[in-house]
Structures are given as C-alpha cells and as structure tokens.
VEXDREN-2710 file (C-alpha; in Angstrom, 1 decimal):
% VEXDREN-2710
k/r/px/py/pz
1/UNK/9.5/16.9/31.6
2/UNK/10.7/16.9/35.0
3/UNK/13.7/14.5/35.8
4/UNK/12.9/10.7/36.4
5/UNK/11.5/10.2/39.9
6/UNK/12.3/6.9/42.1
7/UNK/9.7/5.2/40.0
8/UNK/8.1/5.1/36.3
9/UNK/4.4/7.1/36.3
10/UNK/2.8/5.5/33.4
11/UNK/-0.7/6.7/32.1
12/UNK/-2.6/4.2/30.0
13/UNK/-4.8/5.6/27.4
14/UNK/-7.7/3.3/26.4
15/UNK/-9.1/0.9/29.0
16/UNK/-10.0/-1.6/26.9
17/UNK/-9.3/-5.5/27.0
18/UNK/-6.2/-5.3/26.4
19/UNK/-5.3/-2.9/28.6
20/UNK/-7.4/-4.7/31.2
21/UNK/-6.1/-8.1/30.7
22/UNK/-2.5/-7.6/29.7
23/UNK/-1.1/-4.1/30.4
24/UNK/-2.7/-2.8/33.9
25/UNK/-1.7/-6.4/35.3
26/UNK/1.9/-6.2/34.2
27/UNK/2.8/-2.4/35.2
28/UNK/1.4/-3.4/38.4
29/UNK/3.4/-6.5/39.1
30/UNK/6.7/-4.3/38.0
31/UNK/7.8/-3.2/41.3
32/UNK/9.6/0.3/39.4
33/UNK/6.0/1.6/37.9
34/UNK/4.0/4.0/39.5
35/UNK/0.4/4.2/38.0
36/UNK/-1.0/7.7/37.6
37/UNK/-3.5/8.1/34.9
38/UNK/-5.9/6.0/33.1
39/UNK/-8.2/8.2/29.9
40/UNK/-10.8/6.7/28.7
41/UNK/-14.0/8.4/26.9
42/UNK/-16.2/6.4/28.8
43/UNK/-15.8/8.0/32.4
44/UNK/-17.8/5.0/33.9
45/UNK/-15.4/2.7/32.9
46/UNK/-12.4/5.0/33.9
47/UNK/-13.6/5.6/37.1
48/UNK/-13.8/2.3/37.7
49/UNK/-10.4/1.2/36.3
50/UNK/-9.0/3.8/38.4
51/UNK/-10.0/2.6/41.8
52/UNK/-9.6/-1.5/40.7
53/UNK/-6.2/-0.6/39.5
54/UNK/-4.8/1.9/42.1
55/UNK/-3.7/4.6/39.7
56/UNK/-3.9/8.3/41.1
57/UNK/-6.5/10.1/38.8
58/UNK/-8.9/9.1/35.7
59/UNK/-9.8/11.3/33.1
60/UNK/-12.3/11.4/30.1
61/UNK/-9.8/14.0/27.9
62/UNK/-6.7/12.8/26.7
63/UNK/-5.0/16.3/26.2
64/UNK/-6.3/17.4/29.7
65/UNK/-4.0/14.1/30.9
66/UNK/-1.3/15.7/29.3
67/UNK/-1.2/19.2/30.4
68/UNK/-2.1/17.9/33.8
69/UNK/-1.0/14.3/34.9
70/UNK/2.8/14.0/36.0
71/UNK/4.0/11.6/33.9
72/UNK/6.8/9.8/32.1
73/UNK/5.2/7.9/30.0
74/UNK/2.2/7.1/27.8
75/UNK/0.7/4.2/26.8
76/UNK/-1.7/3.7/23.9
77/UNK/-4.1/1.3/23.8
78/UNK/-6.6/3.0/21.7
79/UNK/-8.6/2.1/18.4
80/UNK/-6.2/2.4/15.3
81/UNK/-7.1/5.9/13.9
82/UNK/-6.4/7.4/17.1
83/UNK/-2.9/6.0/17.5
84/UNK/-1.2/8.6/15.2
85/UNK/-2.7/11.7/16.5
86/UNK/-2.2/11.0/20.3
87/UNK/1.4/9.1/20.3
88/UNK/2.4/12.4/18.4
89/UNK/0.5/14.9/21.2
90/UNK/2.3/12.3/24.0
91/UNK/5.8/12.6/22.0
92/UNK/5.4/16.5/21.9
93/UNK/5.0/16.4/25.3
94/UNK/8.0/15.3/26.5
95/UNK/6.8/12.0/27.4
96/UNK/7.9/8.8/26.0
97/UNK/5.5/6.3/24.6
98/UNK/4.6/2.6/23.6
99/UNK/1.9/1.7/21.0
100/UNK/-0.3/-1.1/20.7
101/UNK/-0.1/-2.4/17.3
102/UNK/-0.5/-1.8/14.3
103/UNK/1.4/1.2/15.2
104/UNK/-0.9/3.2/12.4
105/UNK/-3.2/2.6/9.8
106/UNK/-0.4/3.2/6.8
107/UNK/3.6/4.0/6.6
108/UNK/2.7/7.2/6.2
109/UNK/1.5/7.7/9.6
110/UNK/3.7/5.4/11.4
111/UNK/6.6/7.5/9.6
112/UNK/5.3/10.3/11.2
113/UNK/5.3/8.8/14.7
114/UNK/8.7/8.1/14.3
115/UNK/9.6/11.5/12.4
116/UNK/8.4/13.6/15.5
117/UNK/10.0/10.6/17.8
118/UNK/13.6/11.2/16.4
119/UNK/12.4/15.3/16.6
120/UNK/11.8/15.6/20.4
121/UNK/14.5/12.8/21.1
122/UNK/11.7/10.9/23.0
123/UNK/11.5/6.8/22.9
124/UNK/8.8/5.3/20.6
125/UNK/8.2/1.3/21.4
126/UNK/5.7/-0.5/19.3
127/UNK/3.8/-3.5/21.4
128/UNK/5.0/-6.4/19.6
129/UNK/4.7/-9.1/22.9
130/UNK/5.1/-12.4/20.6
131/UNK/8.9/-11.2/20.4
132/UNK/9.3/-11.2/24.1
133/UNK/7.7/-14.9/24.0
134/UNK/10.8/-17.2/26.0
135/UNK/10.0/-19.9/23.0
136/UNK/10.6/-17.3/20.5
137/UNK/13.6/-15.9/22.0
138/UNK/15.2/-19.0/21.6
139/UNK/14.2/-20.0/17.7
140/UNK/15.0/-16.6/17.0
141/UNK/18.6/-17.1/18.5
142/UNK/19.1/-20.9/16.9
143/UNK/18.3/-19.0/13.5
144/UNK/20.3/-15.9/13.5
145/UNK/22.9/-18.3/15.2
146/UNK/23.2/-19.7/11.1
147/UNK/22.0/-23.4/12.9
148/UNK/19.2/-24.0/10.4
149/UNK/21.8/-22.4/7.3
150/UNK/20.2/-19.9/4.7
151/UNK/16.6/-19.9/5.3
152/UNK/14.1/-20.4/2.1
153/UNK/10.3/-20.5/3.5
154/UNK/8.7/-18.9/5.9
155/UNK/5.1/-20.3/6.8
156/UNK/2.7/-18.0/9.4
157/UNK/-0.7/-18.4/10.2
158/UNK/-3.3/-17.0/12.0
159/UNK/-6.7/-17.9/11.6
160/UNK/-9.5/-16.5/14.3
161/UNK/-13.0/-18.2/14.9
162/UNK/-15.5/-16.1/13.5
163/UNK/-16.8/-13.9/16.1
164/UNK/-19.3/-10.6/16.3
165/UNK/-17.7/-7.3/16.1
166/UNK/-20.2/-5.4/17.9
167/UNK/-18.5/-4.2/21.0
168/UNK/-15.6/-2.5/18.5
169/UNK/-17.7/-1.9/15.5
170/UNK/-14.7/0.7/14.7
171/UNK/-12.8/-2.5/13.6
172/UNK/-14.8/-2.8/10.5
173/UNK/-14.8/0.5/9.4
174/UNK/-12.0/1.3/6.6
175/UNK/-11.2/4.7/7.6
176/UNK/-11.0/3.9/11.4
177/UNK/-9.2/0.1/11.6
178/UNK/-6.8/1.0/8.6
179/UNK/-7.6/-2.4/7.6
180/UNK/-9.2/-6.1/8.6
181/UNK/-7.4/-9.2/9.1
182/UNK/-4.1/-8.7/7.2
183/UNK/-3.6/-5.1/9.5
184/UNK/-4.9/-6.5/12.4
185/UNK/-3.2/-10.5/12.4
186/UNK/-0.9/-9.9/9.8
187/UNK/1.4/-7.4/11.0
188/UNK/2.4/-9.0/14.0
189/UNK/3.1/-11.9/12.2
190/UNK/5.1/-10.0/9.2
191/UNK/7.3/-8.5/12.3
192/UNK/7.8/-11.4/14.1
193/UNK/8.8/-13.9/11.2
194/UNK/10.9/-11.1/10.0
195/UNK/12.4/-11.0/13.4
196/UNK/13.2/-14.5/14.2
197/UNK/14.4/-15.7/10.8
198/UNK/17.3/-12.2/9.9
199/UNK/15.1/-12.2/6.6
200/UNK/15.6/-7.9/5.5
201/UNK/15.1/-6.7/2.3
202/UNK/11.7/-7.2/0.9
203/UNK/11.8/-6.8/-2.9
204/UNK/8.3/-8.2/-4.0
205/UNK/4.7/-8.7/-2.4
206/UNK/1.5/-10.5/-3.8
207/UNK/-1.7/-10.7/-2.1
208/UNK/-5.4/-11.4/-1.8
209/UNK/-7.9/-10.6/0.4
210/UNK/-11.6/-12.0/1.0
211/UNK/-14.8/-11.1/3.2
212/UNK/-15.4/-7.7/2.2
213/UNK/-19.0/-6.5/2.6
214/UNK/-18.7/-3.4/0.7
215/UNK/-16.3/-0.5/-0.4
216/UNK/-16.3/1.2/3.0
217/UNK/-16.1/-2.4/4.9
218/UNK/-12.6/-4.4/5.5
219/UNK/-11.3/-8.5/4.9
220/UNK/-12.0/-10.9/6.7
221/UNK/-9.5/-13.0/5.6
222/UNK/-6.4/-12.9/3.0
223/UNK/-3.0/-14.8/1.9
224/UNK/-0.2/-13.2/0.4
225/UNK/3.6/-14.3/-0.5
226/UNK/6.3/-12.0/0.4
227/UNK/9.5/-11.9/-1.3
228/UNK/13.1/-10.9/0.1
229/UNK/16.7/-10.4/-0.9
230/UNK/18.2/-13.7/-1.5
231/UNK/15.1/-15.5/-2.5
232/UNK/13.6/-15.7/0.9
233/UNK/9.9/-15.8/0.9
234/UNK/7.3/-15.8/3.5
235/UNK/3.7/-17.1/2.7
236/UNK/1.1/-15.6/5.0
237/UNK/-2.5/-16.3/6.2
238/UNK/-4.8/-14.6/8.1
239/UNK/-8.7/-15.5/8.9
240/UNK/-11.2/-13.3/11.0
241/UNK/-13.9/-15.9/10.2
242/UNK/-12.5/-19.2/10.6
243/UNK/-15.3/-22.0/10.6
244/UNK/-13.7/-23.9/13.1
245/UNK/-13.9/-24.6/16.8
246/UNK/-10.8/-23.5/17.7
247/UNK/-8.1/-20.8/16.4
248/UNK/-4.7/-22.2/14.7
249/UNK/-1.6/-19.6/15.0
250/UNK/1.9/-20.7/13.4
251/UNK/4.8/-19.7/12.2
252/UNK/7.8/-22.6/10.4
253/UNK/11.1/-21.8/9.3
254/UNK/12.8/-23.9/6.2
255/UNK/16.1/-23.3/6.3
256/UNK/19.0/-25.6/4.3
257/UNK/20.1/-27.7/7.2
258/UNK/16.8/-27.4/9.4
259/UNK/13.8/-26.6/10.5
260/UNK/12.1/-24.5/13.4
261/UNK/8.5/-24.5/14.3
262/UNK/7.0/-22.5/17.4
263/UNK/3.6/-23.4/19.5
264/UNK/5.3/-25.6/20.4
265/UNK/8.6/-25.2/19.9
266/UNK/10.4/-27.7/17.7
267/UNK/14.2/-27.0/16.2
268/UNK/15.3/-30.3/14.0
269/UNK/18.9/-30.3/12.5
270/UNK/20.8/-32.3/10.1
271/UNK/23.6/-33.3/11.8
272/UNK/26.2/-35.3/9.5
273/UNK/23.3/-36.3/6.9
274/UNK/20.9/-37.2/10.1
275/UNK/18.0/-35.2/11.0
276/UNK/18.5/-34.6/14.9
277/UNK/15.8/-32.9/17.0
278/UNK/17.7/-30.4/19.0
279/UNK/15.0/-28.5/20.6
280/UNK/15.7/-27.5/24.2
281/UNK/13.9/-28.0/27.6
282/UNK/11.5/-25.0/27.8
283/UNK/9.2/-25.2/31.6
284/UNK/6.5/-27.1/30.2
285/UNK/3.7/-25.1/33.0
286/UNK/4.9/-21.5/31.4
287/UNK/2.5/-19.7/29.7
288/UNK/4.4/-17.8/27.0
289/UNK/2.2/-15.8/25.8
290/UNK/0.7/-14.4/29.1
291/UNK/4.8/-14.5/29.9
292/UNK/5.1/-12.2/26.6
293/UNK/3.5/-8.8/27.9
294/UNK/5.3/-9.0/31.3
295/UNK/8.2/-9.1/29.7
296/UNK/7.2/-6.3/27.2
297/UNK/6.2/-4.0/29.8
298/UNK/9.1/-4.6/32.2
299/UNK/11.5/-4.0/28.9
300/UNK/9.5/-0.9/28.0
301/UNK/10.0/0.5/31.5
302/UNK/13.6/-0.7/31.5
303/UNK/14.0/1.7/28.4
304/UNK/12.3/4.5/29.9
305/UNK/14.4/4.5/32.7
306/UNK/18.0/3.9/30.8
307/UNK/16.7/6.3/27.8
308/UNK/17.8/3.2/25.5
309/UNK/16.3/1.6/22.3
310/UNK/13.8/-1.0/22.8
311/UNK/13.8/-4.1/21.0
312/UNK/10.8/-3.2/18.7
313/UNK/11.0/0.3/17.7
314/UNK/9.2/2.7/15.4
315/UNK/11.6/1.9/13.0
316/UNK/11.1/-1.8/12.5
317/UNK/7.0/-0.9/12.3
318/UNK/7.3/1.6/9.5
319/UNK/9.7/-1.4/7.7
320/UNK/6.1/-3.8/8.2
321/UNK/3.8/-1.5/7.6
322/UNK/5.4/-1.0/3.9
323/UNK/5.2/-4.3/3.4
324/UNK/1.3/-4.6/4.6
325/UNK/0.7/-1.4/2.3
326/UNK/1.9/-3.4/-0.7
327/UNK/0.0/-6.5/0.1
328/UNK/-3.4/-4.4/0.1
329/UNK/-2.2/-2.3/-2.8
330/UNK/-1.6/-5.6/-4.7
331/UNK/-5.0/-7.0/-3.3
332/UNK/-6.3/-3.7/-5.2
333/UNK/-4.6/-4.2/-8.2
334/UNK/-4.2/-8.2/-8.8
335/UNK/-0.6/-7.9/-9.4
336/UNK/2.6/-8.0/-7.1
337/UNK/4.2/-5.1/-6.1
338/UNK/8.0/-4.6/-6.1
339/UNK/9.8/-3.2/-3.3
340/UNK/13.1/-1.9/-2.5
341/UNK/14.3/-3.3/0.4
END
C-alpha cells in the first residue's frame, strides 16, 4: 500500500442504512477523509450513492475495488456472513479496516479476522458507536474510577418494536445473520456493559431464547445471566418483537457504594451513609447517539493515520462473541455453560 497521502481514502462496502445514515455523513464532515469508493451489488443504488456522496468511483465487485481503488482503508457495512470473508480479502490487501458489528457470525470467524489482522500488521476496528457515546464516556470513567466500589449487577436491555424484515430477509436466515436478537442487540450490549463497568473474566453463561419459526429461522427474543470473576453478573434482554409503541434500551450498574444508569445519565453515591446524586452537567440539546458515530469514525481515521490501536478492537469482539456463543449453546442445551475467563 502506497504511503499515507495528505488525506484518508476510505471505500465503504455496503450502502445500506447504516452506511447511508451514519457512516457516509460522518467521513464527510471529517475534514482528513477522502471518499473514493462505494461497492455495492446493486449498481443502481451505488451509482447513486456515488454522485450524492462525492466519492470518486462506484463499483458492483468488491475484489475489483480492491485490485483497483487507491485506498487506505475499508469499511464494512455488509450483511453478517459477508463480514469474514471480505475484512480478510481488505486485511490481505494492505488496507486497514473497520467492521460493523457483530464483527462475525461466531469466535471462530472473528478469530480469524483478527488472526490475519496481527499477520499483515494491518488495524482491525469493530464499530461499537455506543462506546464513543459522551454519556457513556463519563459512567464508564466514574466506574473504573472505583466511585460506585466493586460492582455486583449489571442490568441491559434492548427491546425493538416488532417490525417486517423484508427489506433484509438475510436477517432471518441462520446461516447468513449468525443469529437473531441476542447476535444482533445483544452483542453490543455484552461489549459495552463489559466496557463501562471493568467486569473481565466471564466464568459461567445461561440463556434462553424465544421466537423461533423453525430449525433454519433465528430468536426473536431471549434473556440470559452472565457470570464473571468475582461474582459479577450481567442479566441481559433482548426483544426483536416487542408489543409496544415504543423501543426501551438500558443498561444499570450496582455497584457497593452506588449506582449508574445511562439514557439518561444518572450516577448516585453514598457519601458518608447518604445517597448523593453526583451526576454531571451533560448539554442537554446533544444527541449522543447521532454524536457516537462521528466520534467513531473520526477515531477510526485518527488510528489509520497514527497506525495506533483503536478503542474497540478485534480483540475485545472475539472476547463477546465467546460469550454470545455460550449463551446460544446454552439456549441449545438448557444448561449454563462454564467459561474460562
């Protein structure tokens, strides 16, 4: 790969919502991005992205983009069971890469990402946004900072009104999604409580899942408890088919002199055997989560640039995808499933 130019030539491979409504926007407000390529398998759509978005070429092929397109980096935005095989063509490239999640459908291929990451010496970042949220940044810091003391219960949520899955009807499929709700909601919630409480080793997982149509179909819902190293424990839900006007996402942290809560941020302390709320002054017109993947894509480009480590790395997805693995394999089998660490 030729050496880094004045600015950062991304291609973006999938032009899908989320590359529509939360990637394209943020490469083009970063002011060290250059936009090259956008693939796509419809070439209607590509085209069209291409001129609406200002990057230099479109293509239909993803390994024509890279034998052709001049480019630093790639990235994915693809359905599931395409992430593997074309973040390990981009890494064999030369070119780094960030990932929508789930990184993969399994540890197994997410190791592999990573495996031929470390190989070529090329930067793998996994698109985990909700950890570049500014709200929590900061519980994250008043945790790890020991102000709520050892923490005991994690509490995360997210539960999605029930919707049709036609225009992805990949997403129900088993052998393309991976998974349903607990791959899709789940593992950005297992990586971001994870993150924001310091909670490590996991040593035992129990699960169920719900909503299943048939053998080759995936949940719509589940719940599962996850056990770590010094009794830690998270308890999970997730819900593709929630019967209620509106969505509900959470996450709580019980620790033994406090309590944190995000959307919207509360931190409570006990102060001298008096529960004080400490929670600081946060601009009430932000929108964090739109705020989020600006801040992910400037800090992926940041990390291109300055060949450093990112903040959620291939690493720290092959850590959750073990742990969603055992919540499915317990689903399976009714019992929990040990880990270690």
């Amino acid at each position: 790969m030729p050496a880094m130019a004045d600015k950062t030539r991304i291609a973006v491979v999938g032009a899908g919502h989320v590359a529509q409504v939360a990637h394209i926007p943020a490469y083009r407000a970063n002011p060290d991005v250059e936009l090259v390529a956008v693939v796509d398998y419809d070439p209607v759509k590509a085209r069209r992205i291409k001129e609406q978005a200002g990057f230099k070429v479109w293509y239909e092929d993803f390994a024509e983009m890279l034998k052709k397109a001049d480019v630093d980096a790639v990235d994915i935005c693809t359905p599931n069971y395409l992430h593997a095989p074309m973040v390990i063509a981009a890494l064999r490239s030369g070119r780094d890469v960030m990932c929508e999640k789930p990184l993969a459908r399994n540890a197994a291929e997410a190791q592999k990402m990573v495996d031929t990451a470390d190989e070529h010496g090329r930067i793998l970042m996994v698109a985990m946004n909700n950890r570049f949220r500014e709200d929590a940044q900061m519980l994250q810091k008043f945790i790890t900072g020991n102000e709520l003391g050892d923490v005991h219960v994690i509490k995360a949520g997210w539960l999605r009104r029930a919707t049709d899955w036609k225009d992805r009807s990949w997403f129900t499929e088993r052998g393309k999604a991976g998974g349903g709700a607990l791959l899709d909601l789940g593992t950005p919630l297992v990586d971001l409580a994870m993150w924001i409480s310091g909670v490590k080793k996991t040593t035992g997982v129990s699960c169920s899942v719900f909503g299943k149509k048939g053998k080759d179909t995936v949940e719509d819902s589940g719940c599962a408890m996850v056990r770590f190293n010094g009794g830690a424990c998270l308890m999970l839900e997730v819900n593709w088919n929630l019967r209620d006007p509106r969505d509900v996402v959470y996450l709580q942290v019980y620790g033994s002199k406090g309590a944190g809560i995000l959307t919207p941020l509360q931190l409570h302390k006990s102060i001298q055997g008096v529960l004080v709320n400490v929670t600081p002054a946060l601009g009430k017109q932000k929108n964090f989560y739109k705020d989020s993947y600006q801040a992910e894509i400037d800090h992926f480009i940041q990390c291109v640039r300055k060949q450093r480590t990112p903040l959620v790395s291939g690493k720290d997805a092959v850590a959750v995808m073990r742990i969603v693995d055992a919540m499915y394999e317990s689903a399976t089998t009714g019992r929990e499933v040990e880990l270690a660490g």
